[in-house]
C-alpha positions in Angstrom: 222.0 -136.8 182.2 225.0 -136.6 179.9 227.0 -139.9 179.4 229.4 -140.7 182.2 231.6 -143.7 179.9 234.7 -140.8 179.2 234.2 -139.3 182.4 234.6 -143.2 184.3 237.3 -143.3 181.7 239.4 -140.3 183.1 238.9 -141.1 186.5 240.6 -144.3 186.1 243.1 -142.9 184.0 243.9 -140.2 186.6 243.8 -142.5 189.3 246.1 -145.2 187.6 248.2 -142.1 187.2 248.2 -140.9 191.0 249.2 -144.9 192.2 252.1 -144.8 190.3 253.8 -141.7 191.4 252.2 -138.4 189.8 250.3 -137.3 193.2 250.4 -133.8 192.3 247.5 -134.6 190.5 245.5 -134.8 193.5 246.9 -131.7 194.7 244.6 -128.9 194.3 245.0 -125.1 195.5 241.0 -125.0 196.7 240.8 -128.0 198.5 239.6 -127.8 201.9 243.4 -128.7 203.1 244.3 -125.3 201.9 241.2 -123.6 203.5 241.8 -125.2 207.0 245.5 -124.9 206.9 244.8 -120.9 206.5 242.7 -120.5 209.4 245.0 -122.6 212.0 248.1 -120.5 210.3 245.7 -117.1 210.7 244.6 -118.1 214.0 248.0 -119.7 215.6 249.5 -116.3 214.1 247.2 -113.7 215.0 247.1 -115.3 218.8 250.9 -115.5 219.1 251.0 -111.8 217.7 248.4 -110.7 220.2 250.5 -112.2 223.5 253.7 -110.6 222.2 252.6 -107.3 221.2 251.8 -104.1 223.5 248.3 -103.9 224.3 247.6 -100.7 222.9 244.9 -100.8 220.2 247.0 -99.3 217.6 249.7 -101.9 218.2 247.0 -104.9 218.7 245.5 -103.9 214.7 249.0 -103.7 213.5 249.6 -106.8 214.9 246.6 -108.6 213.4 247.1 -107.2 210.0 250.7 -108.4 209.9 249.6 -111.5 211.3 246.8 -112.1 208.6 249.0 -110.8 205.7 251.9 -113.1 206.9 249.2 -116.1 206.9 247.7 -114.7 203.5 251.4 -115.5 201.9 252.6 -119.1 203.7 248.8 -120.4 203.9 248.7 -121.8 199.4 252.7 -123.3 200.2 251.8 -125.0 203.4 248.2 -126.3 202.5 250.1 -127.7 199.2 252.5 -129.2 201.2 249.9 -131.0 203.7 247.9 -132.2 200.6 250.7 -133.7 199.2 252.5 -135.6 202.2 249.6 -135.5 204.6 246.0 -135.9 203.0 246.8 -137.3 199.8 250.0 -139.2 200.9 249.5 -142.8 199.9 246.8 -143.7 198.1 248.0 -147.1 196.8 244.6 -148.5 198.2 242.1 -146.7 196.3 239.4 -148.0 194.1 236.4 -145.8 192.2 233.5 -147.0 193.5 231.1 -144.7 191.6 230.7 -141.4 189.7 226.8 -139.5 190.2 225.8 -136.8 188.0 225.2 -133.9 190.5 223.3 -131.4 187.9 224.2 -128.7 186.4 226.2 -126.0 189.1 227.0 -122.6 187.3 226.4 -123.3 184.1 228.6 -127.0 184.0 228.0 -129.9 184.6 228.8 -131.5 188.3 229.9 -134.9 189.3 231.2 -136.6 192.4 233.1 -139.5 192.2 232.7 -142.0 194.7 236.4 -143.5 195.8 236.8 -146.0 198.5 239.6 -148.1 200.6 240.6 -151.4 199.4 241.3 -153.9 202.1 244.5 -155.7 201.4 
């Protein structure tokens, strides 16, 4: 297992960082926030494209394609913007609790680090 002291060093760092202002730090384009944020957008779109639309089949695949293409361009914007004001909003309460060593995950070394809520 490799040696975790400047890895605890850099979380704490980074996380001193977030608390005082720089939350785009914790603001990253393949969080799960972006993934779920596309798939209500592609859903919500593709639903509201289907009610409006002709029900012809040509029409209904037109439709969806526009639909998924229009979701495929707001979806990185929108997820950024609910990371930053929604998921990741105030984290003035945050202490590292832990970082484990995960192994090794394509070729690199993998670590989770462990954060939780400080009761004030």
């Amino acid at each position: 297992m490799p040696s975790r002291t400047p890895l605890r060093r850099a979380t704490r760092t980074a996380l001193q960082r977030i608390v005082s202002g720089e939350w785009n730090l914790a603001v990253h384009p393949r969080c799960g926030t972006n993934f779920s944020v596309g798939i209500l957008l592609t859903a919500g779109l593709t639903i509201g494209t289907s009610l409006v639309l002709p029900r012809e089949p040509i029409g209904q695949l037109l439709g969806l394609g526009a639909a998924t293409m229009t979701a495929l361009q707001i979806a990185p914007e929108l997820g950024g913007w609910a990371q930053k004001y929604v998921t990741t909003s105030i984290p003035f309460n945050l202490a590292i609790e832990d970082v484990q060593y995960l192994g090794e995950r394509q070729g690199f070394p993998a670590h989770f680090v462990r954060v939780k809520w400080i009761e004030r």
